[in-house]
N, CA, C and O atoms as a Maestro MAE file, in Angstrom:
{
 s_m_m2io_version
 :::
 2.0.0
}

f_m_ct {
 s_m_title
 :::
 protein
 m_atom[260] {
  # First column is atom index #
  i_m_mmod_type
  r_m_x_coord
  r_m_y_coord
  r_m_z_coord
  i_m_residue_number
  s_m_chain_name
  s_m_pdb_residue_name
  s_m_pdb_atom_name
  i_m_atomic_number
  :::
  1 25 -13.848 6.728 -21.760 1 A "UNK " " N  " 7
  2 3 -13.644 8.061 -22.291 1 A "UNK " " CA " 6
  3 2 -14.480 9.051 -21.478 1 A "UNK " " C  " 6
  4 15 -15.637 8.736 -21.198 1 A "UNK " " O  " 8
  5 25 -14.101 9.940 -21.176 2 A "UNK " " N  " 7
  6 3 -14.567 11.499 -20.407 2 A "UNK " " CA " 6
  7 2 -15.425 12.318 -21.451 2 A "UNK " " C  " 6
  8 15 -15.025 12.503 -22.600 2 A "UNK " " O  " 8
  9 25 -16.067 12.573 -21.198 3 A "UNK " " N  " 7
  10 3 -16.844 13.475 -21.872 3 A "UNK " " CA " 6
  11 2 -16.341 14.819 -22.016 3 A "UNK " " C  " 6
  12 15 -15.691 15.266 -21.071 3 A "UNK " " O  " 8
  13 25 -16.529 15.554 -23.047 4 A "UNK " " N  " 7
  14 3 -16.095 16.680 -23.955 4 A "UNK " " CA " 6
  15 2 -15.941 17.475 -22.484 4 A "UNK " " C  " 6
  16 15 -14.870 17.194 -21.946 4 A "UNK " " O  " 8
  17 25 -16.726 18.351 -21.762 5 A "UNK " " N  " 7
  18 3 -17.016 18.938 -21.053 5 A "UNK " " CA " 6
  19 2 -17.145 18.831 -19.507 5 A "UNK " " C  " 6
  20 15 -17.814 19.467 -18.693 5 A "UNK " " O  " 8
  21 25 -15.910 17.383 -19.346 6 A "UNK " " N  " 7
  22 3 -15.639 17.119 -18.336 6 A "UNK " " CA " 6
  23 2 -14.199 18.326 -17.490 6 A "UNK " " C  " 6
  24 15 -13.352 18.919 -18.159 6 A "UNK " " O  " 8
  25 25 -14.293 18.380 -16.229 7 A "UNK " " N  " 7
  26 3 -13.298 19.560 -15.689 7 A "UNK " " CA " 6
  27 2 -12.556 18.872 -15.149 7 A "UNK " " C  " 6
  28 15 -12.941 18.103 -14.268 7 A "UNK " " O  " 8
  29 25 -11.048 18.975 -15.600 8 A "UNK " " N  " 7
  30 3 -9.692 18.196 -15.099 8 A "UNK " " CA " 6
  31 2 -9.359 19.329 -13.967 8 A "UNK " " C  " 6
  32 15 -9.575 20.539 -13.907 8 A "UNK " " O  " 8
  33 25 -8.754 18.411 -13.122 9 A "UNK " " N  " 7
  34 3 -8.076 18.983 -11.894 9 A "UNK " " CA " 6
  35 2 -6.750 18.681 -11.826 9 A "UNK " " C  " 6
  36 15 -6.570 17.522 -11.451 9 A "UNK " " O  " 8
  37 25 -5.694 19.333 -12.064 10 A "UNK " " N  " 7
  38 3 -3.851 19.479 -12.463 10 A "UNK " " CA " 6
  39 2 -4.140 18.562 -10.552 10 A "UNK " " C  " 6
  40 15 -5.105 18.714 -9.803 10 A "UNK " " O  " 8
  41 25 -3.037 17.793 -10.364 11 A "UNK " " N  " 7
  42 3 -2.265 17.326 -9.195 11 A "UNK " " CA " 6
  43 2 -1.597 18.301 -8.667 11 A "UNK " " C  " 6
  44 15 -0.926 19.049 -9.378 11 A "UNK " " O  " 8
  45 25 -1.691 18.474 -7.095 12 A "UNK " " N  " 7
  46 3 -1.235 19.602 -6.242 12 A "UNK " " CA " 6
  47 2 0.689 19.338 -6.435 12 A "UNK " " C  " 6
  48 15 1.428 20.223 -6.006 12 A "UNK " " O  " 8
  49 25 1.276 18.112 -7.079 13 A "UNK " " N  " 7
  50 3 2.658 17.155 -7.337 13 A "UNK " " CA " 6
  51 2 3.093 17.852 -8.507 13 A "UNK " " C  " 6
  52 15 4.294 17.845 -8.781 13 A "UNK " " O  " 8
  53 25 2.011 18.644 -9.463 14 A "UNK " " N  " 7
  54 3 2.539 18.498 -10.678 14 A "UNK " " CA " 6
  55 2 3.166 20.125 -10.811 14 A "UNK " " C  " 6
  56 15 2.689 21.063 -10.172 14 A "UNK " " O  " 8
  57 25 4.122 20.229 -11.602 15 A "UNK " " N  " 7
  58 3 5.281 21.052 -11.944 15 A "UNK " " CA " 6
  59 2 4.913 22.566 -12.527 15 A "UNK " " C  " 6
  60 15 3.785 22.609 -13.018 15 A "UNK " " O  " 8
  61 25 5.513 23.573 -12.558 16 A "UNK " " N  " 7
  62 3 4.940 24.887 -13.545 16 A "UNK " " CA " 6
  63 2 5.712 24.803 -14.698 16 A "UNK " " C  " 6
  64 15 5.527 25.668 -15.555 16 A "UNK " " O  " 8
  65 25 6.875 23.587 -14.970 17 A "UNK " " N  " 7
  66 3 7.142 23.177 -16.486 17 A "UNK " " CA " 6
  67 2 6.686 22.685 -17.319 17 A "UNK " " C  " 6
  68 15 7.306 22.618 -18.381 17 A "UNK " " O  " 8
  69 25 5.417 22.137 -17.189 18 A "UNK " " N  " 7
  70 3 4.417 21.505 -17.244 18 A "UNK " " CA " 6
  71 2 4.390 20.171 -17.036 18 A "UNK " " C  " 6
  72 15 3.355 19.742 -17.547 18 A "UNK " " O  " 8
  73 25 4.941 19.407 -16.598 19 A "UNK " " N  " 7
  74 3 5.329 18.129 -16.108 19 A "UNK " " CA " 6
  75 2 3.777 17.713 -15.044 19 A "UNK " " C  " 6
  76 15 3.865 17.784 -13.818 19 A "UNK " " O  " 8
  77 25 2.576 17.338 -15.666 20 A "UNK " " N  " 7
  78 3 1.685 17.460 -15.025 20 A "UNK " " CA " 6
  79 2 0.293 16.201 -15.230 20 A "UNK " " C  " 6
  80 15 -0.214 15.725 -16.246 20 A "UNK " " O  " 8
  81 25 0.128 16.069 -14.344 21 A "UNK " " N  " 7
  82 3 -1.416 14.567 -14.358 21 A "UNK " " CA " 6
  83 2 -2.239 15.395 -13.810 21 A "UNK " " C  " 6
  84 15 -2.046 16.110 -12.827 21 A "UNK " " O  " 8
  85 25 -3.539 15.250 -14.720 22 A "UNK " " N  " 7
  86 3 -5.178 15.918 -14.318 22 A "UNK " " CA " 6
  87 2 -5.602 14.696 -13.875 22 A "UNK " " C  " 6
  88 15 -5.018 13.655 -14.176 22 A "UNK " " O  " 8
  89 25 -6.923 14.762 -12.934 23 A "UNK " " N  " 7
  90 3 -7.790 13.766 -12.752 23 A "UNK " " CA " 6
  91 2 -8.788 14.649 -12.534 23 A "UNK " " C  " 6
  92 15 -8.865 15.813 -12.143 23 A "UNK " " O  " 8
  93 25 -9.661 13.659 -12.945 24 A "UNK " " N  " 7
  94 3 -11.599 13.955 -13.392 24 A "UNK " " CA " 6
  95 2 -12.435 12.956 -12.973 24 A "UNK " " C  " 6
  96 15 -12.471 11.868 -13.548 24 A "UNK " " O  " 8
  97 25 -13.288 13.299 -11.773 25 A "UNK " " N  " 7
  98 3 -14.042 12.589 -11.452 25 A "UNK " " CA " 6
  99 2 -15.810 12.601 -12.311 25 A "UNK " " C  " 6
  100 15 -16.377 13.692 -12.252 25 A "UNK " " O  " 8
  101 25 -16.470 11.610 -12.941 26 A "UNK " " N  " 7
  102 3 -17.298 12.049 -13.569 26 A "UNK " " CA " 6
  103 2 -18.270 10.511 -13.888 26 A "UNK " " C  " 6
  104 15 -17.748 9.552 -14.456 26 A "UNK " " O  " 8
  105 25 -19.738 10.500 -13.415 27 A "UNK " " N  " 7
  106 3 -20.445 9.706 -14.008 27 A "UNK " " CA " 6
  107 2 -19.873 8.166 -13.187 27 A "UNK " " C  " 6
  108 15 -20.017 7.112 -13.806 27 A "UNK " " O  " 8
  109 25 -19.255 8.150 -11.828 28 A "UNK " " N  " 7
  110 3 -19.315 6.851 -10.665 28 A "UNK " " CA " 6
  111 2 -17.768 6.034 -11.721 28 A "UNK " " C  " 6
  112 15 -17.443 4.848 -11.781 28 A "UNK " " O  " 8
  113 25 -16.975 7.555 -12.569 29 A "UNK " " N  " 7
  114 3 -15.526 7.192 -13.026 29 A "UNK " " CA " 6
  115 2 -14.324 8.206 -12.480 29 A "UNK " " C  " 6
  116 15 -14.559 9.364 -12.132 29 A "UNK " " O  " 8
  117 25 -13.376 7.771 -12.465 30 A "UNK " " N  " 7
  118 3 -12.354 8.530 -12.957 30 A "UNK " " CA " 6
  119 2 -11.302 8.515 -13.441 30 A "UNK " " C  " 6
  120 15 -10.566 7.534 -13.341 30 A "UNK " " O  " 8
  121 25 -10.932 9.743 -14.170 31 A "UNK " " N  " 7
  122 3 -10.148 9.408 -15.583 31 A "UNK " " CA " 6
  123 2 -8.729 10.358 -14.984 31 A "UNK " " C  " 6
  124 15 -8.694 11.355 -14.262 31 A "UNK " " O  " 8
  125 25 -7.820 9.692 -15.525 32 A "UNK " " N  " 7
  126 3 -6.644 10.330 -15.467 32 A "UNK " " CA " 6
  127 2 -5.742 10.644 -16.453 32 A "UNK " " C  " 6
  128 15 -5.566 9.749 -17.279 32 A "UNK " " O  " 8
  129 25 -4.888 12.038 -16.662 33 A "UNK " " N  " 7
  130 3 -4.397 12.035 -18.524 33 A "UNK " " CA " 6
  131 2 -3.044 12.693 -17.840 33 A "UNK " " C  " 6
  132 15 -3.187 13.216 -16.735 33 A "UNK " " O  " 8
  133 25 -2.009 12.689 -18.325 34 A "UNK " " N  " 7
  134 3 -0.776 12.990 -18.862 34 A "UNK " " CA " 6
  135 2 -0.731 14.129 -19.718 34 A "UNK " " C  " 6
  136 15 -0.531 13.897 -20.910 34 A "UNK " " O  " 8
  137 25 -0.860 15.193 -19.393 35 A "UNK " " N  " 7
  138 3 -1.002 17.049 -20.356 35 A "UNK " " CA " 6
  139 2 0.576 17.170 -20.239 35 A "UNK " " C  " 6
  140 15 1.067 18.276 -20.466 35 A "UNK " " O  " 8
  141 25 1.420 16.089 -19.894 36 A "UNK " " N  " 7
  142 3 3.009 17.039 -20.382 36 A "UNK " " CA " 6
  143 2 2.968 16.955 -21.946 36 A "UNK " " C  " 6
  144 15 3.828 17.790 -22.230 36 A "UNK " " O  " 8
  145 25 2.603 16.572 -22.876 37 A "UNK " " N  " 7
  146 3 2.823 16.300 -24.481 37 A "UNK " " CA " 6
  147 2 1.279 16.435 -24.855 37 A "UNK " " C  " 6
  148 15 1.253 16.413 -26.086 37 A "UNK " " O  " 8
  149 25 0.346 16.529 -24.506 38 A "UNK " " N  " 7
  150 3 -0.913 16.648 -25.305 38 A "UNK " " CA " 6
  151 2 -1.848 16.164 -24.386 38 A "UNK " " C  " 6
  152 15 -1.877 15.135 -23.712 38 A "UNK " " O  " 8
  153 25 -2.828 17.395 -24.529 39 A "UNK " " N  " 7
  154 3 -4.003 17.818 -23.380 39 A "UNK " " CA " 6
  155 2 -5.008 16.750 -24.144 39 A "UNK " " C  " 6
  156 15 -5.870 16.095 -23.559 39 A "UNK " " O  " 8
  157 25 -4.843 16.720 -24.998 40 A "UNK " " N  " 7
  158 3 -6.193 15.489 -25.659 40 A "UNK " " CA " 6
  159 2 -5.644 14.431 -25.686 40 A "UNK " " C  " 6
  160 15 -6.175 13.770 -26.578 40 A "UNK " " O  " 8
  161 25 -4.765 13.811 -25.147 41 A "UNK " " N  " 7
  162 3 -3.991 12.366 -25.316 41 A "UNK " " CA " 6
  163 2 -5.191 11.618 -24.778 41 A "UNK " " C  " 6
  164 15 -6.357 12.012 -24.761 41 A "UNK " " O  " 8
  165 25 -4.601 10.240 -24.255 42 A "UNK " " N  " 7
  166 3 -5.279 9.450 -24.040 42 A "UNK " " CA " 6
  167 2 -5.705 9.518 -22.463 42 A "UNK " " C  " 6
  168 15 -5.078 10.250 -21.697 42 A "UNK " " O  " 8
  169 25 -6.784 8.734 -22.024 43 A "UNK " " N  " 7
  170 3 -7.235 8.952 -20.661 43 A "UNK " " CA " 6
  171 2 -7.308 7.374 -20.018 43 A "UNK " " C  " 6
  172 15 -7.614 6.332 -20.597 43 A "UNK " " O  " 8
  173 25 -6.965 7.567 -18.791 44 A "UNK " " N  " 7
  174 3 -7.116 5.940 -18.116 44 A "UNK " " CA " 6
  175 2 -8.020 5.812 -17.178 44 A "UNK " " C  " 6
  176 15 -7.681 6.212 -16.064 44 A "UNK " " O  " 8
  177 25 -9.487 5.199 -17.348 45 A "UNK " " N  " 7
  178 3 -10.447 5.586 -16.625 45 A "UNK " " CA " 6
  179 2 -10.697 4.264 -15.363 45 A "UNK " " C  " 6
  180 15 -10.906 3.099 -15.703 45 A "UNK " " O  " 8
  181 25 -10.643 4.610 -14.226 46 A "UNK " " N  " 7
  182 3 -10.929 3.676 -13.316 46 A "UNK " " CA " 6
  183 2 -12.383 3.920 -13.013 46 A "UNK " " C  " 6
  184 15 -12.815 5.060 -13.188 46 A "UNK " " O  " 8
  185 25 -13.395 2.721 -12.461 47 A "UNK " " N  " 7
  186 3 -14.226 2.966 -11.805 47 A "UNK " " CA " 6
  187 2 -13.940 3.662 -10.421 47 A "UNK " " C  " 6
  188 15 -12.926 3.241 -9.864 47 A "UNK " " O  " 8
  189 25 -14.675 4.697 -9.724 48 A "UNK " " N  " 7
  190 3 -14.455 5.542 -9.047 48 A "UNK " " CA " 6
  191 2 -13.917 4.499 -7.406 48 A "UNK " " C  " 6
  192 15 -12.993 4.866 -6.681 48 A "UNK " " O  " 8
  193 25 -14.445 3.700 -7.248 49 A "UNK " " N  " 7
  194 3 -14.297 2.718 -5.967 49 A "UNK " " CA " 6
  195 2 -13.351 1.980 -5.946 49 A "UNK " " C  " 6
  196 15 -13.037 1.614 -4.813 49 A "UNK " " O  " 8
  197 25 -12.435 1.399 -7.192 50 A "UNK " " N  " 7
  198 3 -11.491 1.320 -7.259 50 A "UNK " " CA " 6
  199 2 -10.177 1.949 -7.265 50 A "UNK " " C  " 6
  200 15 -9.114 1.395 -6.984 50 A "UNK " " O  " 8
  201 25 -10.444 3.780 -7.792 51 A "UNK " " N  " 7
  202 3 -10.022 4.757 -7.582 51 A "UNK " " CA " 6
  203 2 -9.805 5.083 -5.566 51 A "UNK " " C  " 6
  204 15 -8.696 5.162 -5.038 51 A "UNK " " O  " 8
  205 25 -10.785 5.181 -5.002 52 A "UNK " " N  " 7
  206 3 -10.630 5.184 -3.833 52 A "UNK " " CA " 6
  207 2 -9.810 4.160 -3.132 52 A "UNK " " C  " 6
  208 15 -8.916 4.548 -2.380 52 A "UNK " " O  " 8
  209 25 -10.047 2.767 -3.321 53 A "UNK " " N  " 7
  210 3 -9.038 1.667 -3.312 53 A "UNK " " CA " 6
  211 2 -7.502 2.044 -3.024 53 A "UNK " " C  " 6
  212 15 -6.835 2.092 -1.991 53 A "UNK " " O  " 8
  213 25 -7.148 2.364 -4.774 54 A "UNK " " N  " 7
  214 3 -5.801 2.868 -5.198 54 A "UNK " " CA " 6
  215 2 -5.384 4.003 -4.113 54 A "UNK " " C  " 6
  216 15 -4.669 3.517 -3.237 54 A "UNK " " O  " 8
  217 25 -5.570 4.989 -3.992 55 A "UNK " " N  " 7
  218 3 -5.778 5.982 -3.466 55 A "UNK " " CA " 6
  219 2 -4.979 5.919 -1.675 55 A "UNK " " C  " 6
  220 15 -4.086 6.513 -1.071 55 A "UNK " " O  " 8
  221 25 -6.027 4.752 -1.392 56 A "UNK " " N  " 7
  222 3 -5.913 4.386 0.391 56 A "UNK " " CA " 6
  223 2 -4.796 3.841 0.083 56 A "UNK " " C  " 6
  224 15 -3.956 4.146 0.930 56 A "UNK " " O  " 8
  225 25 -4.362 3.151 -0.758 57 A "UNK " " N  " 7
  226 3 -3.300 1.762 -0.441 57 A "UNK " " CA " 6
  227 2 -2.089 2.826 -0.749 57 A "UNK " " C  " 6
  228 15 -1.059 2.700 -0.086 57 A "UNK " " O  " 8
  229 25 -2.178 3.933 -1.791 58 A "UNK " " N  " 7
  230 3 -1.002 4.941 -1.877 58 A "UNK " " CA " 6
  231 2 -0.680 5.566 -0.434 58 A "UNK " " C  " 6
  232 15 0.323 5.228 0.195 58 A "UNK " " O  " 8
  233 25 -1.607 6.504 0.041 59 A "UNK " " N  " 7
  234 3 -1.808 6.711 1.383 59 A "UNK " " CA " 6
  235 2 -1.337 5.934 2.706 59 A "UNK " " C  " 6
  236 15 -0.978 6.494 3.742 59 A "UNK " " O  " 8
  237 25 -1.385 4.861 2.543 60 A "UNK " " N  " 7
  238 3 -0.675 3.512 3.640 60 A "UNK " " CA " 6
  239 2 0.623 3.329 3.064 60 A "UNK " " C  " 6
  240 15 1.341 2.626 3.775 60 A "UNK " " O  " 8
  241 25 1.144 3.721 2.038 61 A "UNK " " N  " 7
  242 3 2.560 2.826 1.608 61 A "UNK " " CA " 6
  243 2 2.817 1.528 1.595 61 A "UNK " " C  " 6
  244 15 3.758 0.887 2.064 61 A "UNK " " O  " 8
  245 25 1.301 1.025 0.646 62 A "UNK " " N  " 7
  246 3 1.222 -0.287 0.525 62 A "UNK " " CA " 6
  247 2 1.499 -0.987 -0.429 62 A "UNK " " C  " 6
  248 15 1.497 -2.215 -0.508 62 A "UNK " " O  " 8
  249 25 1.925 0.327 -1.726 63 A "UNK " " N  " 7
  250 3 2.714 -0.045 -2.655 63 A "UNK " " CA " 6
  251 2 3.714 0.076 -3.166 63 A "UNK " " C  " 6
  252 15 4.331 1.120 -2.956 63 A "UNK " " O  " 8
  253 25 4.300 -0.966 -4.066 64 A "UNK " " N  " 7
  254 3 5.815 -1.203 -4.222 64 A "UNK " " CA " 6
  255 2 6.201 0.244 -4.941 64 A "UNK " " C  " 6
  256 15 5.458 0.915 -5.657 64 A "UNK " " O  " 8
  257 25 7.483 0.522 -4.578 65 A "UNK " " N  " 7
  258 3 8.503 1.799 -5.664 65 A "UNK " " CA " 6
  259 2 8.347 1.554 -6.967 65 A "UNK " " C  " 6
  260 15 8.916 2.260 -7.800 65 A "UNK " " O  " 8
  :::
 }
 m_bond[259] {
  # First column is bond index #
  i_m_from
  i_m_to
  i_m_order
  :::
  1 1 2 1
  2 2 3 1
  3 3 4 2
  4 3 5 1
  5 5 6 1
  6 6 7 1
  7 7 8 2
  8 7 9 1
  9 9 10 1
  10 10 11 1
  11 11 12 2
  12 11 13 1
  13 13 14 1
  14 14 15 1
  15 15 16 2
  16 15 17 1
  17 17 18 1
  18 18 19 1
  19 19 20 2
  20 19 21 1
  21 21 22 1
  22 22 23 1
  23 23 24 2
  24 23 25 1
  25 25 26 1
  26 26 27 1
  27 27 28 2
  28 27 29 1
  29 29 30 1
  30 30 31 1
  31 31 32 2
  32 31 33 1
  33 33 34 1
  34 34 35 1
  35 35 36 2
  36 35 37 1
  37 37 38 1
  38 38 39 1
  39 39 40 2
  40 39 41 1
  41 41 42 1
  42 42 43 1
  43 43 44 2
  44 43 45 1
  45 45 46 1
  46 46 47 1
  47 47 48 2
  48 47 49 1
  49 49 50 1
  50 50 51 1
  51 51 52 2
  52 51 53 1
  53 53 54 1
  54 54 55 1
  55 55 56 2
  56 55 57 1
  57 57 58 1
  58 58 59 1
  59 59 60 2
  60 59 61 1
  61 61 62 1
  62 62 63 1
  63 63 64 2
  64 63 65 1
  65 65 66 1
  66 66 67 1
  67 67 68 2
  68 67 69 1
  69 69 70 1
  70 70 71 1
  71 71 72 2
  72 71 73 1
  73 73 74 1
  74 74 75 1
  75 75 76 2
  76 75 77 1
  77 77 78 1
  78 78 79 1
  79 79 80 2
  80 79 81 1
  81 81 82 1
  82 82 83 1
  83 83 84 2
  84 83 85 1
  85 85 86 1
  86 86 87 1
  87 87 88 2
  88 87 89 1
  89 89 90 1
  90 90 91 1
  91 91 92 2
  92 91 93 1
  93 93 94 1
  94 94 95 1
  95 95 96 2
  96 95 97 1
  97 97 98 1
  98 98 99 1
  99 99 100 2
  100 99 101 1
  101 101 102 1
  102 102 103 1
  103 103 104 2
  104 103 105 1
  105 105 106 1
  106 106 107 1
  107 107 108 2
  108 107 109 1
  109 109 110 1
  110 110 111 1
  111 111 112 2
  112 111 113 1
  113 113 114 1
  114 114 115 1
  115 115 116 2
  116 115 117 1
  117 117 118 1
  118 118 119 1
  119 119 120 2
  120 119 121 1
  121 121 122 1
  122 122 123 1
  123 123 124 2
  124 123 125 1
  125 125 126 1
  126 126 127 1
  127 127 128 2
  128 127 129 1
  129 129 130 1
  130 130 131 1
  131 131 132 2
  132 131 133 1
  133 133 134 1
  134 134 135 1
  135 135 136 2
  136 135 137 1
  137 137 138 1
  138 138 139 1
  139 139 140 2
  140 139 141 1
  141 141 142 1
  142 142 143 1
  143 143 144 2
  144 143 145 1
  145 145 146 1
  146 146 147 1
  147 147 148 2
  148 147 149 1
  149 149 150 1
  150 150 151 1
  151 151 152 2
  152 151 153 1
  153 153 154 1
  154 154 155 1
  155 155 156 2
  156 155 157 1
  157 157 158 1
  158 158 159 1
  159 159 160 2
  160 159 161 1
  161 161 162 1
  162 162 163 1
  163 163 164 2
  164 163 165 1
  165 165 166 1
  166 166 167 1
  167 167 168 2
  168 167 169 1
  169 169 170 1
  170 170 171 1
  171 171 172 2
  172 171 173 1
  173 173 174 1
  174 174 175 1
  175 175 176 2
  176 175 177 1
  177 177 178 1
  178 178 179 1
  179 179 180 2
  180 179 181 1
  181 181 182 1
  182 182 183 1
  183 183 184 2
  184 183 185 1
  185 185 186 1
  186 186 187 1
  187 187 188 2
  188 187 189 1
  189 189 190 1
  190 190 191 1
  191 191 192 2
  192 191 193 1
  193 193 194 1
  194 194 195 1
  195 195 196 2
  196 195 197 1
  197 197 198 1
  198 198 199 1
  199 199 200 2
  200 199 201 1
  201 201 202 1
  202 202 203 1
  203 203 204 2
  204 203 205 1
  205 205 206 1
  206 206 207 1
  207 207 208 2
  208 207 209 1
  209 209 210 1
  210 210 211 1
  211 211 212 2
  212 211 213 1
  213 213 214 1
  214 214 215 1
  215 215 216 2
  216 215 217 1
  217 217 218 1
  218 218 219 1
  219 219 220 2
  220 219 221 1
  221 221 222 1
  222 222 223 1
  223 223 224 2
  224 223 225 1
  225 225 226 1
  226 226 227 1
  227 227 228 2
  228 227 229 1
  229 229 230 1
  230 230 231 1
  231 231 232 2
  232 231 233 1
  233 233 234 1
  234 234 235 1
  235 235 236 2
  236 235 237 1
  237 237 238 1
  238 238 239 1
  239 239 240 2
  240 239 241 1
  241 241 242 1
  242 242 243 1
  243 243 244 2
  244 243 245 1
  245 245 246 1
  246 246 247 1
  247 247 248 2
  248 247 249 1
  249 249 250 1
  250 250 251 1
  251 251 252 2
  252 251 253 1
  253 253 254 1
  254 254 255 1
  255 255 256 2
  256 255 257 1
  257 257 258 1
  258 258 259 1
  259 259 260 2
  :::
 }
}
């Protein structure tokens, strides 16, 4: 969980219909939420190095469709 007073950053991908994923880097985490249906929903928190991981292997097209 993210803390109250953590600052989401909208995806440069995401839509002005609101069709949109924040990510928050915070405390060696980061959390990612789904604001198309509810800004307080739930959050999916990776450790941050695994985040970077994910990230590279998106970047290479190392993962499946």
């Amino acid at each position: 969980m993210m803390p109250a007073d953590t600052r989401w950053v909208k995806s440069s991908h995401s839509f002005a219909n609101g069709n949109c994923v924040e990510v928050a880097a915070r405390y060696g985490a980061v959390g990612v939420r789904d604001t198309t249906q509810d800004g307080a929903g739930p959050v999916l928190t990776f450790p941050d190095t695994k985040w970077v991981a994910f990230a590279a292997a998106v970047r290479r097209g190392e993962l499946p469709a």
